[in-house]
DSSP file (Angstrom, degrees, kcal/mol; ACC not computed):
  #  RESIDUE AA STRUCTURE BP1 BP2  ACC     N-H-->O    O-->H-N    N-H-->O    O-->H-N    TCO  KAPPA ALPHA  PHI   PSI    X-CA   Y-CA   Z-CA
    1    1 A X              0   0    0      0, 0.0     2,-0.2     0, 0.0     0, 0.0   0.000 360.0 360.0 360.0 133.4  150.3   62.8  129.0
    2    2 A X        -     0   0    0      2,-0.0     2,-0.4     1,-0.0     0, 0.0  -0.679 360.0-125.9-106.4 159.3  147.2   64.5  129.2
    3    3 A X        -     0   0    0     -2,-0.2     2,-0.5     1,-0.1    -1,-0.0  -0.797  22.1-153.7-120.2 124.9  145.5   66.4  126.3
    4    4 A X        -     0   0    0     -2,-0.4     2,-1.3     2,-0.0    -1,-0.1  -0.836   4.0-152.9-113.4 134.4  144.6   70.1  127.2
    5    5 A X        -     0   0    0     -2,-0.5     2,-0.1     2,-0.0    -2,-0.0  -0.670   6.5-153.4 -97.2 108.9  141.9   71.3  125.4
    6    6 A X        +     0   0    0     -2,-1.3     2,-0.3     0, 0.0    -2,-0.0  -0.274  25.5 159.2 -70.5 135.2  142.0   75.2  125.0
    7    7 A X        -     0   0    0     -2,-0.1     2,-0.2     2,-0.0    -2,-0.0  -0.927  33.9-146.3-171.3 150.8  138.8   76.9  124.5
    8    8 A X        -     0   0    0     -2,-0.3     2,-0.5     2,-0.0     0, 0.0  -0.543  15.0-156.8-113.1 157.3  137.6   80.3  125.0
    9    9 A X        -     0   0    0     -2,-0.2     2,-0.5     2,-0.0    -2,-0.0  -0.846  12.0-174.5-143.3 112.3  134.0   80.4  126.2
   10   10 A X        -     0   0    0     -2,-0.5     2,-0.7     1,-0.0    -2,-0.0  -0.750  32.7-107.5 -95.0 138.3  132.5   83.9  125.2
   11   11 A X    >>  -     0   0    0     -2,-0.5     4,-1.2     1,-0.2     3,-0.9  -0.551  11.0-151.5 -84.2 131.9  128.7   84.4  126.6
   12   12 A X  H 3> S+     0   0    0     -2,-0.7     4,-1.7     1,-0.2    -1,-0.2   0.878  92.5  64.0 -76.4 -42.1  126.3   84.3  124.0
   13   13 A X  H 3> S+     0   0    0      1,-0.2     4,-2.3     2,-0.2     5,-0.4   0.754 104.4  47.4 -75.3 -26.6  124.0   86.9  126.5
   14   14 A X  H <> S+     0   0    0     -3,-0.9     4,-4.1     2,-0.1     3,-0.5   0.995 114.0  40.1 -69.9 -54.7  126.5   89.6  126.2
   15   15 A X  H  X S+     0   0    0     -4,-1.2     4,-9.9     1,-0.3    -2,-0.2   0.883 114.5  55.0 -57.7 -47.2  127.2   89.7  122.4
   16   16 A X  H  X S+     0   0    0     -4,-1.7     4,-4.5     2,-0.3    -1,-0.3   0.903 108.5  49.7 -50.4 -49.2  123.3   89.1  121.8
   17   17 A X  H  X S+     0   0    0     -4,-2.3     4,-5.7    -3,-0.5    -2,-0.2   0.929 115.5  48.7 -58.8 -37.1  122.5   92.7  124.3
   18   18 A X  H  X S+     0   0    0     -4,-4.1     4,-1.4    -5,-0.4    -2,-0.3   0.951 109.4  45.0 -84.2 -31.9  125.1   94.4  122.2
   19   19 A X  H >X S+     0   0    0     -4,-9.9     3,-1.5    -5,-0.4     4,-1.5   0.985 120.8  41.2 -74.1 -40.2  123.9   93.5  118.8
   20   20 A X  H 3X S+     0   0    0     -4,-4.5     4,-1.6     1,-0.2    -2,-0.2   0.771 108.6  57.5 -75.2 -10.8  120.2   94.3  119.8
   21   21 A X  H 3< S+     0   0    0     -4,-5.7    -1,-0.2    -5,-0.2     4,-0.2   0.664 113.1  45.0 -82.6  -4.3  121.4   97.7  121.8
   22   22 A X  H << S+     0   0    0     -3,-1.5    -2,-0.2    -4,-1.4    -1,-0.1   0.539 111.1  52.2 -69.0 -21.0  123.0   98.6  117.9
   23   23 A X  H  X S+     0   0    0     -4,-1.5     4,-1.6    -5,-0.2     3,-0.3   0.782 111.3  46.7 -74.2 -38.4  119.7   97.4  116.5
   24   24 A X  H  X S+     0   0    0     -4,-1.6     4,-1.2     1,-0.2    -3,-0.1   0.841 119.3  39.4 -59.5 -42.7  117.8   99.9  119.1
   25   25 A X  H  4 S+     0   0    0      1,-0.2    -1,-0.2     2,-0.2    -2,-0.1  -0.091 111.0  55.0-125.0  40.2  120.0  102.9  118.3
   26   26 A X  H  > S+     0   0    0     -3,-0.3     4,-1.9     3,-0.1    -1,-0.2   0.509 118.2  37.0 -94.4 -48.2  120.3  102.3  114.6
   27   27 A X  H  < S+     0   0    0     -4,-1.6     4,-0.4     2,-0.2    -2,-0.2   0.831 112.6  60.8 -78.0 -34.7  116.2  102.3  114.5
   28   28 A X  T >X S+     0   0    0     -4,-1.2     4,-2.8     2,-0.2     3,-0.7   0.965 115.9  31.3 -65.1 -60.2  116.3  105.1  117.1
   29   29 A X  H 3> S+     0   0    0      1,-0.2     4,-3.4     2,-0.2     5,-0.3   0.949 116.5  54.4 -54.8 -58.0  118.3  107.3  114.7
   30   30 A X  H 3< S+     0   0    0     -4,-1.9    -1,-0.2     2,-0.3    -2,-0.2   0.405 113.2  48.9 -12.5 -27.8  116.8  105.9  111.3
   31   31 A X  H <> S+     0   0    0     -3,-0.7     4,-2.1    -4,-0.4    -2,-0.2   0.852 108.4  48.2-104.4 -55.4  113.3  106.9  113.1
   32   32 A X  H  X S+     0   0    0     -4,-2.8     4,-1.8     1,-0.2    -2,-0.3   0.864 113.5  51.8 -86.9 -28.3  114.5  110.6  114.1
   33   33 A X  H  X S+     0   0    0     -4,-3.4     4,-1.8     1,-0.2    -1,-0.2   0.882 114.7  43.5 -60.7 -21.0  116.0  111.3  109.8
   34   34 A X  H  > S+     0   0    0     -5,-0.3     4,-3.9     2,-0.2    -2,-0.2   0.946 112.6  50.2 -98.2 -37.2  112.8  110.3  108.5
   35   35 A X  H  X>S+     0   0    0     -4,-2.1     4,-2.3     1,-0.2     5,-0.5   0.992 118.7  41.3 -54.6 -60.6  111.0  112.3  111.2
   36   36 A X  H  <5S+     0   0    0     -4,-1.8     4,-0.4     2,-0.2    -2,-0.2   0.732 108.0  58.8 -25.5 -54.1  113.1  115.1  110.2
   37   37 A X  H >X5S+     0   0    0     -4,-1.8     4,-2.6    -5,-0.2     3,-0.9   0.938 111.0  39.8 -30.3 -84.2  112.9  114.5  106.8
   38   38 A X  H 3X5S+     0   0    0     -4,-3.9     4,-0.6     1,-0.2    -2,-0.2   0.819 108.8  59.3 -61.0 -25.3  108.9  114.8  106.8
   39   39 A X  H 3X5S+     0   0    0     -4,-2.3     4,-1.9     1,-0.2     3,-0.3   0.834 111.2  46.5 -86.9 -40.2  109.1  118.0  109.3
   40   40 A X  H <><S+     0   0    0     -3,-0.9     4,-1.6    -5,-0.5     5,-0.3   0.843 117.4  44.8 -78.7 -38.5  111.5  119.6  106.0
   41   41 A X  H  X S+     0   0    0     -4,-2.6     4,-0.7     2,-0.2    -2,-0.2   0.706 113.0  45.7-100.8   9.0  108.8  118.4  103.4
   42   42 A X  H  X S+     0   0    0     -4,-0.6     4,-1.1    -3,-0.3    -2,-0.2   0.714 111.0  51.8 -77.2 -48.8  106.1  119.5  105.3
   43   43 A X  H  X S+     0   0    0     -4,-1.9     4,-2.1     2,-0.2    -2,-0.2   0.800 113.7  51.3 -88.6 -44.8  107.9  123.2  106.0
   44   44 A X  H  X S+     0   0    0     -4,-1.6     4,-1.8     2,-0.2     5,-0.5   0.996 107.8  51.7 -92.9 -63.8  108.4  123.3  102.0
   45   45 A X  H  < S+     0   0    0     -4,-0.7    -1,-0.2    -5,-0.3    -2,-0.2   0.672 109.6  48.9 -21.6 -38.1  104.8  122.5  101.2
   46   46 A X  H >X S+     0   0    0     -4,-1.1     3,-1.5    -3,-0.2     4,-1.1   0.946 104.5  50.6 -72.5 -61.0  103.5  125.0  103.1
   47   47 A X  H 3< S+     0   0    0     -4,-2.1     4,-0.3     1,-0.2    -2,-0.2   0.791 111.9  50.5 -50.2 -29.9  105.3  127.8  102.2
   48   48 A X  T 3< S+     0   0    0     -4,-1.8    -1,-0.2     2,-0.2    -2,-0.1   0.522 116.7  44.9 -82.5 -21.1  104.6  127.1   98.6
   49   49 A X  T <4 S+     0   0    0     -3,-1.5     4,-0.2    -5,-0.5    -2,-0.2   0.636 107.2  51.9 -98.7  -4.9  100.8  126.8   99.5
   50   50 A X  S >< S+     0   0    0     -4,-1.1     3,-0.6     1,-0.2     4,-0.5   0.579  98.9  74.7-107.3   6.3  100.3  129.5  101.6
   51   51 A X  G >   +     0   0    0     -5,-0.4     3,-0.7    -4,-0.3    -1,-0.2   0.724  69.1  83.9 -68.8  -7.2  102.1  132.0   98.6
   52   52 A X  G >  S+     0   0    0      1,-0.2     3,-1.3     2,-0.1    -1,-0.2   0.977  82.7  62.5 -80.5 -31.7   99.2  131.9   96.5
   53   53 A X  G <  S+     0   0    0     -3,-0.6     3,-0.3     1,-0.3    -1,-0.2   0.754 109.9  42.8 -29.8 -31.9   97.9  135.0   98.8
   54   54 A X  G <  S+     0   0    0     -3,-0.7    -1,-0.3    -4,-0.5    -2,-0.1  -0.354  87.6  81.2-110.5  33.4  100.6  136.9   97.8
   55   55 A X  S <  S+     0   0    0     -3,-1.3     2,-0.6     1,-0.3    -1,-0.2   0.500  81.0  62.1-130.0   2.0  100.9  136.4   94.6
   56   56 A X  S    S-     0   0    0     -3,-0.3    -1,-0.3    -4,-0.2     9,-0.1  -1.000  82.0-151.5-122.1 128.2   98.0  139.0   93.1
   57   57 A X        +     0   0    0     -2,-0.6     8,-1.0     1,-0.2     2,-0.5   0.529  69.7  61.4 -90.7  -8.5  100.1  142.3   94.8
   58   58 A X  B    S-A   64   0A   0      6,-0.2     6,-0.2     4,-0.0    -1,-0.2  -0.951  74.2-143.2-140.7 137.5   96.8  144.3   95.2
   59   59 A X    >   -     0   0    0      4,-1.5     3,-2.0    -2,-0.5    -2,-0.1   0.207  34.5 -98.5 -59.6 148.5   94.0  143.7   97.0
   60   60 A X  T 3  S+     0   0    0      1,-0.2     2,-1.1     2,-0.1    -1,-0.1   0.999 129.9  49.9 -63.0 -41.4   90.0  144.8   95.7
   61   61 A X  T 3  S-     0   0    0      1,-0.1    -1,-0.2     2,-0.1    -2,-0.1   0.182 128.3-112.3 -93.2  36.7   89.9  148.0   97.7
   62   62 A X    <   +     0   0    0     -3,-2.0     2,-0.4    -2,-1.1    -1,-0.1   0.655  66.5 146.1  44.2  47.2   93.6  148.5   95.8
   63   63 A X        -     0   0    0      0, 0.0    -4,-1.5     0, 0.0     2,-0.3  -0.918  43.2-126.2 -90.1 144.7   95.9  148.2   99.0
   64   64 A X  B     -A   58   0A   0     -2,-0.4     2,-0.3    -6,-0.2    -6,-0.2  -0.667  16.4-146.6 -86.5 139.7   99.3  146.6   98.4
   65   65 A X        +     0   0    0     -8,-1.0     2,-0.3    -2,-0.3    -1,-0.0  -0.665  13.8 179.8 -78.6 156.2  101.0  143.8  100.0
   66   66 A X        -     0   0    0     -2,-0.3     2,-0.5     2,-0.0    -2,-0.0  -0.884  16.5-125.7-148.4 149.2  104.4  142.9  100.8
   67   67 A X        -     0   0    0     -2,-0.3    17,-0.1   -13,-0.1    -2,-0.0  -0.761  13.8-170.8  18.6   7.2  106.4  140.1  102.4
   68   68 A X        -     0   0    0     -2,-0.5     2,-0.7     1,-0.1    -2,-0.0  -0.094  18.9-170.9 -64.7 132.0  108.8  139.6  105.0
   69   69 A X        -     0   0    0      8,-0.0     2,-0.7    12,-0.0     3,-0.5  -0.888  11.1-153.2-114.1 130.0  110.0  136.0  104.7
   70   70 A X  S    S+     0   0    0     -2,-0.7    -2,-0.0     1,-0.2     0, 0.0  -0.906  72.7  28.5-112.5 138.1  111.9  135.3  107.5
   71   71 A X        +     0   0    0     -2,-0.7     3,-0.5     6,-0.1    -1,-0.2   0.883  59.8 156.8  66.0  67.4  114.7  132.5  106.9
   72   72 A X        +     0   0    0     -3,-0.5    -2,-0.1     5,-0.2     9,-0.0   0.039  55.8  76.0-102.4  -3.4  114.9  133.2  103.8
   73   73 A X  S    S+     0   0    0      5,-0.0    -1,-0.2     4,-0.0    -3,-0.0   0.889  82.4  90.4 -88.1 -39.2  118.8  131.5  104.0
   74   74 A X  S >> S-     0   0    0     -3,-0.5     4,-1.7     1,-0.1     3,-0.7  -0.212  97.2-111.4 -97.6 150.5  117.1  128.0  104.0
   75   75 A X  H 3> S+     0   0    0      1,-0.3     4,-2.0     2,-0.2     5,-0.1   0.719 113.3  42.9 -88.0 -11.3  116.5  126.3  101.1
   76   76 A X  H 3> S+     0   0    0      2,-0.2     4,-1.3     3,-0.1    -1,-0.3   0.735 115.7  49.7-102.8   1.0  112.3  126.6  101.2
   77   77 A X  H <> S+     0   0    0     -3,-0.7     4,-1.0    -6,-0.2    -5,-0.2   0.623 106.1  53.9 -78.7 -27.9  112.6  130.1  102.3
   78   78 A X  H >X S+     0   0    0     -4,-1.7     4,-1.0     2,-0.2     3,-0.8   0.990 119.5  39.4 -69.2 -76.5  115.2  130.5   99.0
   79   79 A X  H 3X S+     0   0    0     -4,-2.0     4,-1.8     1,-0.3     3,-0.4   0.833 113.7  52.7 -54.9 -34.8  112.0  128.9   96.9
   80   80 A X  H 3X S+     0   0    0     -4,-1.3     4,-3.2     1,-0.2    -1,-0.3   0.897 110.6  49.1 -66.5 -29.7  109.4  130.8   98.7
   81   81 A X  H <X S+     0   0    0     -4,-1.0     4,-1.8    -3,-0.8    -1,-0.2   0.848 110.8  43.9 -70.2 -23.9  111.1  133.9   98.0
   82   82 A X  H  < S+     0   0    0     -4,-1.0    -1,-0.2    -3,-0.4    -2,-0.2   0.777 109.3  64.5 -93.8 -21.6  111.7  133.6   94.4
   83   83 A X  H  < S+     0   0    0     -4,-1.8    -2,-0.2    -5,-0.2    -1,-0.2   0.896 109.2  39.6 -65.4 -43.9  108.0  132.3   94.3
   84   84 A X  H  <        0   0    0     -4,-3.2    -2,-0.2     1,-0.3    -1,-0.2   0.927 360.0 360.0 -84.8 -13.0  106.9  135.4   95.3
   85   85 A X     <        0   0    0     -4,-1.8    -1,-0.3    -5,-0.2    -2,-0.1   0.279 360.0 360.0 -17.9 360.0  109.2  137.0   93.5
């Protein structure tokens, strides 16, 4: 009687492409939140640096300013408004 020995033989090259094409598009994503990220804490900095223009409402030769803040929904357009506020 002869002895059959079952064995599965999976290729080490496939498994290997697919964990490092999850490795690619985990860092690929990971890469574009943090870009994103600074783009949002850049956008909030500003707005809060460029208010200080606005914040003495008339001018030496006494003309008034005022404001439109547009996206004013968004949550540094919500602080910039209340800053000039």
């Amino acid at each position: 009687m002869t002895d059959f020995k079952l064995s599965m033989h999976y290729p080490g090259f496939l498994f290997s492409s697919i964990f490092y094409f999850g490795l690619g598009t985990s860092a690929y994503f990971c890469g574009r939140a943090l870009l994103k990220l600074g783009r949002h804490i850049m956008t909030y900095f500003k707005s809060v640096s460029n208010a200080a223009k606005y914040l003495n409402p008339k001018s030496p030769s006494g003309a008034t300013y005022s404001a439109v803040i547009y996206g004013a929904g968004t949550k540094a357009g919500r602080i910039y408004a209340h800053y000039l506020a």
